[in-house]
C-alpha positions in Angstrom: 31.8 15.3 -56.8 32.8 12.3 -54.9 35.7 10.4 -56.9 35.7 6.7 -56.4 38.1 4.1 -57.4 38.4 1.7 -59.5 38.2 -1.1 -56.6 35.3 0.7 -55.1 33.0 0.7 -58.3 34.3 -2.7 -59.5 32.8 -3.9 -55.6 29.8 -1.5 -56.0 28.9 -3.5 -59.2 29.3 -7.2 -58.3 27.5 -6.4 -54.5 24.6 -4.7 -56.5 25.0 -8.1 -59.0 24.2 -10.2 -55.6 21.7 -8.3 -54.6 19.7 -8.8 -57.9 20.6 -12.8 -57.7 19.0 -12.8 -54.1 16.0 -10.7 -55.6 15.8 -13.5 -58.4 15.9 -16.5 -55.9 13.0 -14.5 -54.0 10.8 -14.0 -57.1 10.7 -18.0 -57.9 7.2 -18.3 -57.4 6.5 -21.9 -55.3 10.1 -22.2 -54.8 9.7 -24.5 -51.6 7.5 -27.0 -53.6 10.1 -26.9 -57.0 13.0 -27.6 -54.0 11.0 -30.1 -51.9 10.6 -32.5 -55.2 14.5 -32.1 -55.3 15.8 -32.6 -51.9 12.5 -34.5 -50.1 13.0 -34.6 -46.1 16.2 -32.5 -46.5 14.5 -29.6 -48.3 14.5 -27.1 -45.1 18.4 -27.4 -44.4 19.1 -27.2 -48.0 16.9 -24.0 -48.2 18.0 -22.5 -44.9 21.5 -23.0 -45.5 20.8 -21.2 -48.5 19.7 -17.9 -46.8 22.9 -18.3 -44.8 25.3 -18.2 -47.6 23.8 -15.6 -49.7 23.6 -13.2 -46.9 26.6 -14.3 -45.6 28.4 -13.4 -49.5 25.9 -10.3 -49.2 27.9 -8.9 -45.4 31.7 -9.7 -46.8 30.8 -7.8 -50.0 29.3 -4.7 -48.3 32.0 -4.8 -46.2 34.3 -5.0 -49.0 32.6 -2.1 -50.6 32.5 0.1 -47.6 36.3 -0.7 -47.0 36.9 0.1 -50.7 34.9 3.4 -51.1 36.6 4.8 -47.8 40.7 4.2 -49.1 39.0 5.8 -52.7 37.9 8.9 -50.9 41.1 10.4 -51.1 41.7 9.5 -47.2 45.4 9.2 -47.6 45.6 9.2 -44.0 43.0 5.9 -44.3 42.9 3.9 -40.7 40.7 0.7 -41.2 37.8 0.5 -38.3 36.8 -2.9 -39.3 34.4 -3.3 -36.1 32.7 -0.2 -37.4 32.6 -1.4 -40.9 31.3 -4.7 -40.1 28.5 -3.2 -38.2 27.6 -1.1 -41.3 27.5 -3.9 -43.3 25.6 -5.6 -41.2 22.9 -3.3 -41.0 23.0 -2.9 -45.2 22.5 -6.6 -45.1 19.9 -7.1 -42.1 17.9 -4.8 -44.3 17.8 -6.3 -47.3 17.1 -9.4 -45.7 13.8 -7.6 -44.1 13.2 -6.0 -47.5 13.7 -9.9 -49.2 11.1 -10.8 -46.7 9.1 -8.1 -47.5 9.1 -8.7 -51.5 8.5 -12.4 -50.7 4.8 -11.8 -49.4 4.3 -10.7 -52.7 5.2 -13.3 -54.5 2.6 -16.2 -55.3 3.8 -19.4 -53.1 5.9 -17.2 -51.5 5.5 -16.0 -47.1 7.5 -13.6 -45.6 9.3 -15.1 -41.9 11.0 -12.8 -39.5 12.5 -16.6 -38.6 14.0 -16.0 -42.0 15.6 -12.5 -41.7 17.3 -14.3 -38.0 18.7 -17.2 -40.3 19.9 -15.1 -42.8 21.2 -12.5 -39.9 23.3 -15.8 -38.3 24.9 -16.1 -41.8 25.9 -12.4 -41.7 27.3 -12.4 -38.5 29.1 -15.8 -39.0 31.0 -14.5 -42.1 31.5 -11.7 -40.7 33.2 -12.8 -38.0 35.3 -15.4 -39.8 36.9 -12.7 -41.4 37.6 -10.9 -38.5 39.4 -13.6 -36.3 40.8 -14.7 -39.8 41.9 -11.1 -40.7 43.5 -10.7 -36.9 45.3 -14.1 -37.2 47.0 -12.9 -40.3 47.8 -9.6 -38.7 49.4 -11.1 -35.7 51.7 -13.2 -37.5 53.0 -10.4 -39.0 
């Protein structure tokens, strides 16, 4: 039985939290009219923008998870490969984003848009590589 730490289930739990807040903005039903009444002629950004920073929150906390589950394994000789765990959590969140899309067609007022999965993609790959540089300025100083 796989042992996992505290950290690793405490990420588990607050990624699979997002996931389900994500699932709840999908199943609004007529969302882009309820929004459009808000916001008027800047309704699109607004709503783009917000499928870049909830899959952008959705990459860092898979990659947080991933990171987390792999020191808990018991690797005591644990060497972090954040290029290779970026790209896992990129996939994780590229496919919820095609599943989002997916559960979208389903919902009344609602269309599915591969444009959608690419916008929400940018967002991954823009937090994602924040972190990165971020993450290698901070080591460099060291």
């Amino acid at each position: 039985m796989i042992e996992v730490s505290r950290s690793a289930g405490l990420y588990l739990i607050v990624t699979l939290l997002w996931m389900a807040v994500i699932f709840a903005f999908s199943n609004q039903a007529n969302s882009g009219h309820i929004t459009e009444a808000c916001f008027h002629a800047a309704n699109v950004p607004v709503r783009k923008l917000g499928h870049i920073s909830e899959f952008a929150i959705l990459a860092l906390l898979y990659f947080q998870t991933i990171t987390a589950f792999r020191r808990g394994a018991g690797q005591g000789d644990f060497e972090p490969k954040p290029l290779r765990t970026a790209l896992q959590a990129l996939l994780l969140a590229f496919a919820w984003a095609c599943l989002d899309e997916v559960h979208q067609s389903f919902v009344p007022g609602r269309s599915a848009a591969f444009s959608d999965v690419l916008i929400d993609t940018s967002g991954m790959v823009l937090a994602l590589s924040a972190r990165h540089w971020l993450c290698g300025r901070r080591e460099s100083r060291s």
